[in-house]
C-alpha positions as CSV (number, residue, x, y, z in Angstrom):
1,X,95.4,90.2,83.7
2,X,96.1,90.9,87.5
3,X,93.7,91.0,90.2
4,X,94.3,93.6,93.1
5,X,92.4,92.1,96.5
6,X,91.6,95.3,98.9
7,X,90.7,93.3,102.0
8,X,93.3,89.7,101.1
9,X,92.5,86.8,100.0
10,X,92.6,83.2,100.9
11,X,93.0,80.5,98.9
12,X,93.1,76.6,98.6
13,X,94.2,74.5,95.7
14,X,91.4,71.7,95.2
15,X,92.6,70.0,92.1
16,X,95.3,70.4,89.9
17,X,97.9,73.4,89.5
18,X,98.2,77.2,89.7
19,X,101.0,79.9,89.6
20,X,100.0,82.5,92.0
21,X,102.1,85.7,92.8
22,X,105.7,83.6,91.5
23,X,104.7,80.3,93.5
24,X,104.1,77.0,92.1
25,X,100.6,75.5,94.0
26,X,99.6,71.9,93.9
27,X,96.4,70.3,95.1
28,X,96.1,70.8,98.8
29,X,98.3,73.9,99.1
30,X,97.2,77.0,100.8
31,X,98.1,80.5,100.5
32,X,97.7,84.2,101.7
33,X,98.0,87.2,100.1
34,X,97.8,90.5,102.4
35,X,95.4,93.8,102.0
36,X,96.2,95.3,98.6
37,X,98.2,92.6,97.0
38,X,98.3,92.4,93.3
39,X,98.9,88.9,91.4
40,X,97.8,87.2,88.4
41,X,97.2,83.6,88.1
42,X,98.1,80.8,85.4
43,X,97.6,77.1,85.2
44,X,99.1,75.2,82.5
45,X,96.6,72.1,83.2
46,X,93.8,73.6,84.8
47,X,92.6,73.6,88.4
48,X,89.9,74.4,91.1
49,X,90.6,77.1,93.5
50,X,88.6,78.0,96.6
51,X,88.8,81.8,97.2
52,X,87.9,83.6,100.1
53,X,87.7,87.2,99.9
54,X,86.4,89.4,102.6
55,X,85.9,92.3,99.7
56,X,85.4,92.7,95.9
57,X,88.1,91.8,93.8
58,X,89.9,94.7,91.5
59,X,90.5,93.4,88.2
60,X,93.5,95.6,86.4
C-alpha cells in the first residue's frame, strides 16, 4: 500500500524501526517528505511513529 501526503508530512521514529521512502529509520530519527510525495512504509520489528500531517492522507 502507498500513501500519497498532499500538504507533507513529518515524522519521528519513537521506538523501534521503519523503512520509509528507501531509508532505513531507527528510534530517534526524523524525516520530511514534501507536498505530494508518495511512499509506503514497512517495519520488520514493529515501531511507533509520530506523524504530523497538515492534510488528509491519500491511501493508493
Amino acid at each position: 500500500m502507498a500513501l500519497n501526503h498532499p500538504a507533507g508530512e513529518e515524522l519521528f521514529i519513537m521506538e523501534g524501526d521503519a523503512a520509509i521512502a528507501g531509508a532505513r529509520l531507527e528510534k530517534g530519527d526524523y524525516l520530511y517528505t514534501p507536498p505530494d510525495f508518495k511512499h509506503s512504509v514497512k517495519s520488520e520489528h514493529g515501531c511507533i511513529i509520530l506523524f504530523v500531517v497538515p492534510e488528509e492522507v491519500e491511501i493508493l
